[in-house]
C-alpha positions in Angstrom: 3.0 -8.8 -11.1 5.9 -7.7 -8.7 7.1 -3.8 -9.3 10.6 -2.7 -9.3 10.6 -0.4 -6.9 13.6 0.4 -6.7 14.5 1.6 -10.7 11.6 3.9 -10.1 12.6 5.7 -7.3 15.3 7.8 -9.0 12.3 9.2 -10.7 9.9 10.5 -7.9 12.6 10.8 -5.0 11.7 14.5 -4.9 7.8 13.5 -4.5 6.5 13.9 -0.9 3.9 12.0 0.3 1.7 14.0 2.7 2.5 12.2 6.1 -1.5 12.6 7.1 -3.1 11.7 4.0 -0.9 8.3 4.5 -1.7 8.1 8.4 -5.8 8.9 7.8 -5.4 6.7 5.3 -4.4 4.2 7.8 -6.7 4.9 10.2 -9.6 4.5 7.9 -8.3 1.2 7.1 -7.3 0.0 10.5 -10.4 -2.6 10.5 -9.3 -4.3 6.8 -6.0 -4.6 7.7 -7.0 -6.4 11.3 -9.1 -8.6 9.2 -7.1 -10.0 6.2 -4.2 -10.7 9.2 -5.3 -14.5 9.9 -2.3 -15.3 11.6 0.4 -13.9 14.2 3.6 -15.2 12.0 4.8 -13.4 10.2 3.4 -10.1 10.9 4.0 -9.9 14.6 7.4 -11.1 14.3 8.2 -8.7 11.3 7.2 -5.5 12.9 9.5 -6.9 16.6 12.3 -7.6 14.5 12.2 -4.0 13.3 11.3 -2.4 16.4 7.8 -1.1 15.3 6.8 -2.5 18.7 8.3 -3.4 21.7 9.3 -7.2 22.7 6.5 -6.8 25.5 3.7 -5.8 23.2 4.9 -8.9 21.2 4.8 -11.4 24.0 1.5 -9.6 25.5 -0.1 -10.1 21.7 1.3 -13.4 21.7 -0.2 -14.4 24.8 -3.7 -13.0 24.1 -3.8 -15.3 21.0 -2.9 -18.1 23.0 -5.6 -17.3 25.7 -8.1 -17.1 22.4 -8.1 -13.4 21.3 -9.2 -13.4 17.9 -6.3 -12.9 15.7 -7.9 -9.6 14.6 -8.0 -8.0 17.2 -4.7 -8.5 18.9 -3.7 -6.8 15.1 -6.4 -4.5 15.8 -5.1 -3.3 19.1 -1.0 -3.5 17.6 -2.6 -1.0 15.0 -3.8 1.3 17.4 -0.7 1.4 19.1 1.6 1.9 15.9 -1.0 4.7 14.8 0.6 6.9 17.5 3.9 6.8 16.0 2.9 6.3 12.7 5.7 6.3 9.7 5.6 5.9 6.0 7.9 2.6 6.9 5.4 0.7 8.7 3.6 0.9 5.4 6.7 -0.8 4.0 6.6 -3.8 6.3 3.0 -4.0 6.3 2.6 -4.7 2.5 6.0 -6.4 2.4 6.2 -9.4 -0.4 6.2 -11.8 2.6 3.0 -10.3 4.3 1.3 -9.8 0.8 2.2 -13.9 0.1 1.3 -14.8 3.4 -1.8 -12.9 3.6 -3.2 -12.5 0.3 -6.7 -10.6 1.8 -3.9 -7.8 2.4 -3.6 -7.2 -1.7 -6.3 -5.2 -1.6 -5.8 -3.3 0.9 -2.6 -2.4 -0.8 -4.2 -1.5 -3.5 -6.3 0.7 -1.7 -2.8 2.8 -0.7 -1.9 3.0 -3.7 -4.7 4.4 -5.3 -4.6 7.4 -2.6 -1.1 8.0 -3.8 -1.6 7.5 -7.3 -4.7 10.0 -7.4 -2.8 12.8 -5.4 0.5 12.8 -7.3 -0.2 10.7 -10.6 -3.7 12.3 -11.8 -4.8 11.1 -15.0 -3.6 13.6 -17.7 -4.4 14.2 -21.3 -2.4 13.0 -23.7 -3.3 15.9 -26.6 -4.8 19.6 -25.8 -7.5 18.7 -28.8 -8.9 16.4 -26.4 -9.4 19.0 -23.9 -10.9 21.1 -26.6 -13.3 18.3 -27.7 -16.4 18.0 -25.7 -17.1 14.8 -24.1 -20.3 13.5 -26.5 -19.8 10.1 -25.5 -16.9 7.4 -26.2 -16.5 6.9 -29.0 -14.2 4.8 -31.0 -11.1 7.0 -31.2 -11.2 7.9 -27.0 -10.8 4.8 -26.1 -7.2 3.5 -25.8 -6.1 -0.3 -26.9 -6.1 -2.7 -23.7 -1.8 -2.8 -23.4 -1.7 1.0 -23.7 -4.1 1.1 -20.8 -2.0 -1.6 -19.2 1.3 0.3 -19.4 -0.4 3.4 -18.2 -1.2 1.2 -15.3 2.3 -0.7 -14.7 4.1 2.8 -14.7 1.9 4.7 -12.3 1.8 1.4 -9.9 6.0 1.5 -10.2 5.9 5.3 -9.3 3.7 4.5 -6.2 6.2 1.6 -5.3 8.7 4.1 -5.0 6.8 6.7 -3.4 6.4 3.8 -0.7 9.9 2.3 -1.0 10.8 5.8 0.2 14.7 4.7 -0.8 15.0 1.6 1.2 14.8 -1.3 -2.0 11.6 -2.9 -0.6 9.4 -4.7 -3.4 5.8 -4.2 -3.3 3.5 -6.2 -5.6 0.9 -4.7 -7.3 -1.2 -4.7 -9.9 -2.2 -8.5 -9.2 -5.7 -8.9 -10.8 
């Protein structure tokens, strides 16, 4: 289901995500990205028409498709490039509602981001100080929440990352598609 990004950035505009968590983050993930791109349109054109790469780099990509360079690689080598000027904005285009439609194997990649985010500035907390008193025996009955409490929990903390990634700008990452 989509996020509303934007309604939840009021609340974690002062939140800073750490710009090399979010660029090793990338590079880690260079290879999965490369691989759930199938195609050159849209991502190619997307990240010209914002300037994330230069209109030679696009015709040179485009041209080592034609001349049958795996998809994945030309993306491969694009993502090397953009690594070097890496910004939290080419994470914006990148899991853009377009490319996440047009490239569904991209969803969990996505995910992937926002489970960084979420477990650096959204750690699971305790909702009562008896339950940090009470040794952990087991689950038991009691410990475990009901299925929509669990659901919310995970709607609000996937909103906050959507804004922590929106970073201001409106975009509208999905999430929490399962």
């Amino acid at each position: 289901m989509p996020c509303r990004c934007r309604r939840m950035f009021s609340m974690v505009q002062n939140e800073k995500i750490s710009h090399e968590a979010l660029l090793n983050h990338f590079k880690q993930n260079k290879v999965e990205i490369a691989n759930a791109i199938t195609k050159p349109f849209p991502f190619l054109e997307s990240l010209r028409d914002r300037s994330f790469i230069t209109e030679k780099i696009y015709k040179d990509s485009q041209e080592a498709h034609r001349n049958l360079v795996p998809v994945e690689k030309v993306v491969y080598n694009i993502l090397c490039y953009l690594e070097k000027t890496f910004d939290r904005s080419l994470l914006q285009v990148l899991f853009s509602r377009v490319h996440l439609k047009e490239y569904p194997d991209l969803i969990p990649v996505h995910r992937l981001f926002e489970n960084v985010i979420e477990d650096k500035y959204f750690p699971q907390k305790s909702d009562s100080k008896e339950t940090q008193k009470t040794p952990n025996t087991g689950p038991s009955c009691e410990q475990v929440p009901d299925e929509s409490k669990v659901l919310r929990m995970k709607e609000r903390k996937s909103e906050k990352v959507c804004g922590l990634l929106d970073n201001g700008q409106g975009a509208e990452l999905s999430s929490n598609q399962q």
